[in-house]
MMTF fields as JSON, N, C-alpha, C and O atoms, coordinates in Angstrom:
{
  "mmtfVersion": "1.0.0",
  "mmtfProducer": "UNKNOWN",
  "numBonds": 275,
  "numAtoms": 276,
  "numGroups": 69,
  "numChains": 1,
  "numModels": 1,
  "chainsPerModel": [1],
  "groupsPerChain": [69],
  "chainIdList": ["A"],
  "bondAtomList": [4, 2, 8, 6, 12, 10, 16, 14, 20, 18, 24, 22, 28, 26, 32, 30, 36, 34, 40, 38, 44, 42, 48, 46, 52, 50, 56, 54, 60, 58, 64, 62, 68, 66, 72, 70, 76, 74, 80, 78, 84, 82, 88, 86, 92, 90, 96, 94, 100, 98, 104, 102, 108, 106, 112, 110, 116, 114, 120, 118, 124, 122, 128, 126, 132, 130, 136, 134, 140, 138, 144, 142, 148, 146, 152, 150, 156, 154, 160, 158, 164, 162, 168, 166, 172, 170, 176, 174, 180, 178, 184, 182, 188, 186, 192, 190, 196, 194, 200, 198, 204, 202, 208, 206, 212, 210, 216, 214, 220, 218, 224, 222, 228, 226, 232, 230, 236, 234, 240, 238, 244, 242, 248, 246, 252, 250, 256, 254, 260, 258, 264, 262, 268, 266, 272, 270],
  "bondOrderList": [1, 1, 1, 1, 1, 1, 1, 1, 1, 1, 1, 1, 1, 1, 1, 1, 1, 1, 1, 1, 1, 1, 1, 1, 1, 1, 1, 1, 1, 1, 1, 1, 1, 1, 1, 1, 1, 1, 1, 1, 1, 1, 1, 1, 1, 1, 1, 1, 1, 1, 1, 1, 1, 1, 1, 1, 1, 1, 1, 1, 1, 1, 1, 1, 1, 1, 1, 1],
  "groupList": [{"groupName": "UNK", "atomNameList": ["N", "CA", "C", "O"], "elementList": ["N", "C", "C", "O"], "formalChargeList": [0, 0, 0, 0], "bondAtomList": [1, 0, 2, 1, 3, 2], "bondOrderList": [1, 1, 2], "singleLetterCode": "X", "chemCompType": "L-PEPTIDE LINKING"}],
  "groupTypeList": [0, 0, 0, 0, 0, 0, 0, 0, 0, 0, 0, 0, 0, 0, 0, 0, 0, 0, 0, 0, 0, 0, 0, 0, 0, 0, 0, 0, 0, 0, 0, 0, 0, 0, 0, 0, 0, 0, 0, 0, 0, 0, 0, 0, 0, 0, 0, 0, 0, 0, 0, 0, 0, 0, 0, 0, 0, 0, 0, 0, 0, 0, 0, 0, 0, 0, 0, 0, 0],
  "groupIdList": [1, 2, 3, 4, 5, 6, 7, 8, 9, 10, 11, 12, 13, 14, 15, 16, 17, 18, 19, 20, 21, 22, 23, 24, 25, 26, 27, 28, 29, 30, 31, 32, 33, 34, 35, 36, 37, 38, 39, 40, 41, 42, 43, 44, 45, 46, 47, 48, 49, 50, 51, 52, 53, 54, 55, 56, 57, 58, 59, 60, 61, 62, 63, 64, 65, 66, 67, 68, 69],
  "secStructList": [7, 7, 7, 7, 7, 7, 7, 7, 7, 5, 6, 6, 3, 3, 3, 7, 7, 7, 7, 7, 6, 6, 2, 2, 2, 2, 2, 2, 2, 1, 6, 6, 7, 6, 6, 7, 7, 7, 7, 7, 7, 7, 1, 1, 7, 5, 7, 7, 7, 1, 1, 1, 1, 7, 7, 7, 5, 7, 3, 3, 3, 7, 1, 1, 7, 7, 7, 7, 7],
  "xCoordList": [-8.058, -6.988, -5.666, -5.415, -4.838, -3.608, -2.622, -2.713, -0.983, -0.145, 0.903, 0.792, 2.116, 2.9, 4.292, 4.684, 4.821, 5.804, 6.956, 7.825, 7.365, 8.999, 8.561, 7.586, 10.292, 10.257, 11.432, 12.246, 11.957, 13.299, 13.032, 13.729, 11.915, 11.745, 12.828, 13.314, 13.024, 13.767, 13.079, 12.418, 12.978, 12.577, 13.037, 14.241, 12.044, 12.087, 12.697, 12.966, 12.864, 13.267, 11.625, 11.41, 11.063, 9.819, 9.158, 9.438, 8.29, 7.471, 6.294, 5.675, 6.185, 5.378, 4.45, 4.783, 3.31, 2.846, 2.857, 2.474, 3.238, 3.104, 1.306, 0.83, 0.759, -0.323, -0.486, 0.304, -1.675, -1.753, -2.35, -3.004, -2.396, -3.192, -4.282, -4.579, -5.226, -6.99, -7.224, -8.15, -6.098, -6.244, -5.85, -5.971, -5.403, -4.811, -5.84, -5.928, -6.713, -7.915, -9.155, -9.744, -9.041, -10.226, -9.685, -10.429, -8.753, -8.699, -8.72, -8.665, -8.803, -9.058, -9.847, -9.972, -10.971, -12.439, -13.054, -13.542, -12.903, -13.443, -12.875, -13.148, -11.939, -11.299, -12.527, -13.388, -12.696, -13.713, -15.134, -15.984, -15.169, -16.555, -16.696, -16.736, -16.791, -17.496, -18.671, -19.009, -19.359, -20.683, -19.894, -20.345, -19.356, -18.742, -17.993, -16.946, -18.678, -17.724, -17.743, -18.768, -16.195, -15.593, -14.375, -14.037, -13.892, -12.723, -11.532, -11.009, -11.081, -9.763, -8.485, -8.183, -7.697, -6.765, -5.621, -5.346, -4.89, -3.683, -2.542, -2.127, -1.948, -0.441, 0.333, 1.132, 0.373, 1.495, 1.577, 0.491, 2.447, 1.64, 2.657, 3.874, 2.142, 2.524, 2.16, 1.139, 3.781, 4.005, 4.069, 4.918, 3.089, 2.987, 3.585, 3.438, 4.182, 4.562, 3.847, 2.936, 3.829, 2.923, 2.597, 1.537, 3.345, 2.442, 2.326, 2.719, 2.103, 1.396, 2.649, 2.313, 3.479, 4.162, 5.469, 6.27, 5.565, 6.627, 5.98, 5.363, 6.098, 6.041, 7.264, 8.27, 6.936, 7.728, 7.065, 6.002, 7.975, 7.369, 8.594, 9.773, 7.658, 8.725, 9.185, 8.402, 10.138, 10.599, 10.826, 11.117, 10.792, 11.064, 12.052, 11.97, 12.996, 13.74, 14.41, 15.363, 13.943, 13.999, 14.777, 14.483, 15.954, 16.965, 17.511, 17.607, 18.059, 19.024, 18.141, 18.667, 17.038, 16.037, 15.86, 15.454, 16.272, 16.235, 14.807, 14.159, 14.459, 13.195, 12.784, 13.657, 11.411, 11.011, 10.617, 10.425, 10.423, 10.235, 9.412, 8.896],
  "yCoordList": [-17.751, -18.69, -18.103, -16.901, -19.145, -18.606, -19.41, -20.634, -18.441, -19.256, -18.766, -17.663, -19.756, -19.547, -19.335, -20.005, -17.828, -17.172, -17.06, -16.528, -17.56, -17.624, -19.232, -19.863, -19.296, -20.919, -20.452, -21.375, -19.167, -18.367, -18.056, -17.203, -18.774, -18.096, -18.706, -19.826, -17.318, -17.859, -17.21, -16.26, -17.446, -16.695, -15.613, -15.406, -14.636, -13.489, -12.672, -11.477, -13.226, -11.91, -12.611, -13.494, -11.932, -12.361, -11.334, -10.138, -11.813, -10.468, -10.699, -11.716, -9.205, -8.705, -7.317, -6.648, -7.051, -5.371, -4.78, -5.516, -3.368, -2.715, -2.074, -1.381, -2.561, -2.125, -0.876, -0.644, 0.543, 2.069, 1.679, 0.655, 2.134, 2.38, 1.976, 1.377, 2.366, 2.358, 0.633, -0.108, 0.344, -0.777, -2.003, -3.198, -1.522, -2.5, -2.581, -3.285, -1.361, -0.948, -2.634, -3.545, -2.322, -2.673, -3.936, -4.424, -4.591, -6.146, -6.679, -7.862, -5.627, -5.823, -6.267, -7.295, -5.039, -5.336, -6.811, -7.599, -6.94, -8.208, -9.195, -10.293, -9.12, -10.604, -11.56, -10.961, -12.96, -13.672, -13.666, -14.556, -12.634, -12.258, -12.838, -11.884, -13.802, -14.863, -14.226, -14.497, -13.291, -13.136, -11.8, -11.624, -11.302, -9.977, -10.304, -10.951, -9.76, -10.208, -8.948, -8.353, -8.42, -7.115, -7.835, -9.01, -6.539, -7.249, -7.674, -7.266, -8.619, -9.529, -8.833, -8.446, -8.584, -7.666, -8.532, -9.471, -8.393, -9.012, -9.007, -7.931, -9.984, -9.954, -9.497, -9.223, -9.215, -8.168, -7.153, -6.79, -6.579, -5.071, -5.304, -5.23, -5.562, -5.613, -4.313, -3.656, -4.229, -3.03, -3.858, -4.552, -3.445, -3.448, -2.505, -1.283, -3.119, -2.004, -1.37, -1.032, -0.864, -0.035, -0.915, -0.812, -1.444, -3.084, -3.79, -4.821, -4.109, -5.296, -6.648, -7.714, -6.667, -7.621, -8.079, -8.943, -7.405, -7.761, -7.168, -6.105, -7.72, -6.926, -7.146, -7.816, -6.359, -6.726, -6.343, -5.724, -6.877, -6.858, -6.845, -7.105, -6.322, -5.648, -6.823, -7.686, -6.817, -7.512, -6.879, -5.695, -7.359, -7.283, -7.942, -9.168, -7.38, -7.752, -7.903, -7.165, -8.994, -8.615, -10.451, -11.138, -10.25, -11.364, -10.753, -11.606, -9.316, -8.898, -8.545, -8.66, -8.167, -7.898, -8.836, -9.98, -8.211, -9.349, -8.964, -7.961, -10.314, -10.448, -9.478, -9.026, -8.891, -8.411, -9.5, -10.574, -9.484, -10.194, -9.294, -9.476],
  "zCoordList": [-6.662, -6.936, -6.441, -6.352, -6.124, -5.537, -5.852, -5.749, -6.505, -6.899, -5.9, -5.364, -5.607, -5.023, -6.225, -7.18, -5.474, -6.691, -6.135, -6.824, -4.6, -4.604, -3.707, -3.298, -3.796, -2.91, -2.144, -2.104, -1.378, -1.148, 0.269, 0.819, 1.04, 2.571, 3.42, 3.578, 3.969, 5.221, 6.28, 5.861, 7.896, 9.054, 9.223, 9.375, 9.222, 9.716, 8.393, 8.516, 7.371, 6.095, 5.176, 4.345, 5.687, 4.802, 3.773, 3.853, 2.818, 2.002, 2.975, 3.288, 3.402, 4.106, 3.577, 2.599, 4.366, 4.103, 5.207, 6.116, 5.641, 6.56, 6.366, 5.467, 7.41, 7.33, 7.837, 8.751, 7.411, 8.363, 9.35, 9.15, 10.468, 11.404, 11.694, 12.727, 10.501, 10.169, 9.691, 10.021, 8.858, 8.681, 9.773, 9.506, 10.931, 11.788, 12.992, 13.998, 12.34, 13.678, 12.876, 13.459, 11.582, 10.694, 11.148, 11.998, 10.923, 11.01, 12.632, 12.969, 13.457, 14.662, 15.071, 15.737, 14.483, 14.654, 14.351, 15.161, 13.064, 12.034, 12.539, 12.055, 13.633, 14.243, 14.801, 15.447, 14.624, 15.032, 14.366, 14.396, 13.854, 13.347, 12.128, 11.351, 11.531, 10.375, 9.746, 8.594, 10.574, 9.263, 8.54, 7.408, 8.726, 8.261, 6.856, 6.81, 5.677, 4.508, 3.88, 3.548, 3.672, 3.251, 2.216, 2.067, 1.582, 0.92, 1.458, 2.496, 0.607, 1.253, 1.208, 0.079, 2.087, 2.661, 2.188, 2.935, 1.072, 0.712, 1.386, 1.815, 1.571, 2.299, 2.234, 3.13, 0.972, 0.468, -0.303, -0.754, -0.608, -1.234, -2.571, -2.404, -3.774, -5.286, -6.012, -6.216, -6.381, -7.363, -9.379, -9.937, -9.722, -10.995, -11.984, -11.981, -12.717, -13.786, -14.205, -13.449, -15.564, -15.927, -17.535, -18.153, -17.809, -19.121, -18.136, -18.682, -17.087, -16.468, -16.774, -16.257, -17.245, -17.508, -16.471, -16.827, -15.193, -14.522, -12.926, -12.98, -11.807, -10.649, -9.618, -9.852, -8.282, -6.996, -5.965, -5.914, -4.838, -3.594, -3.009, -3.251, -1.884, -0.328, 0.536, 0.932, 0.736, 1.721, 2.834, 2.658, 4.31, 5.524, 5.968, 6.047, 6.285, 7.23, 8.435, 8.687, 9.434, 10.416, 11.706, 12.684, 10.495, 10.722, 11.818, 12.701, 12.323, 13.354, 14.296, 15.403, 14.355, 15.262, 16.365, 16.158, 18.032, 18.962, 19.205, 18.907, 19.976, 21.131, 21.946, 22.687, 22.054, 23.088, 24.0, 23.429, 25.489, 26.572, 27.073, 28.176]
}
């Protein structure tokens, strides 16, 4: 199930995850491949407190960032 927890997007300042390396290899691989079922790689990376009663997330920002060509 999935809830939506901000309504605050704008382009290019988004909540994002920086994925490592290994993981950018892994979702490489599994691209196209439908019979392959592993766990689901979340979008974003949530920091939980420690009572479980409040979290956050990272934002990216990348409003001043020009174009590569």
């Amino acid at each position: 199930m999935e809830t939506q927890v901000t309504t605050d997007g704008v382009e290019k300042y988004s909540y994002a995850r920086v994925l490592l390396p290994e993981q950018e290899e892994q979702l490489r691989d599994n691209k196209g491949d439908t019979n392959k079922a592993g766990p689901r790689t979340p979008a974003v990376t949530i920091h939980w407190s420690k009572d479980s009663k409040k979290f956050a997330l990272e934002r990216e920002d990348n409003r001043k960032v020009g174009d590569y060509w």
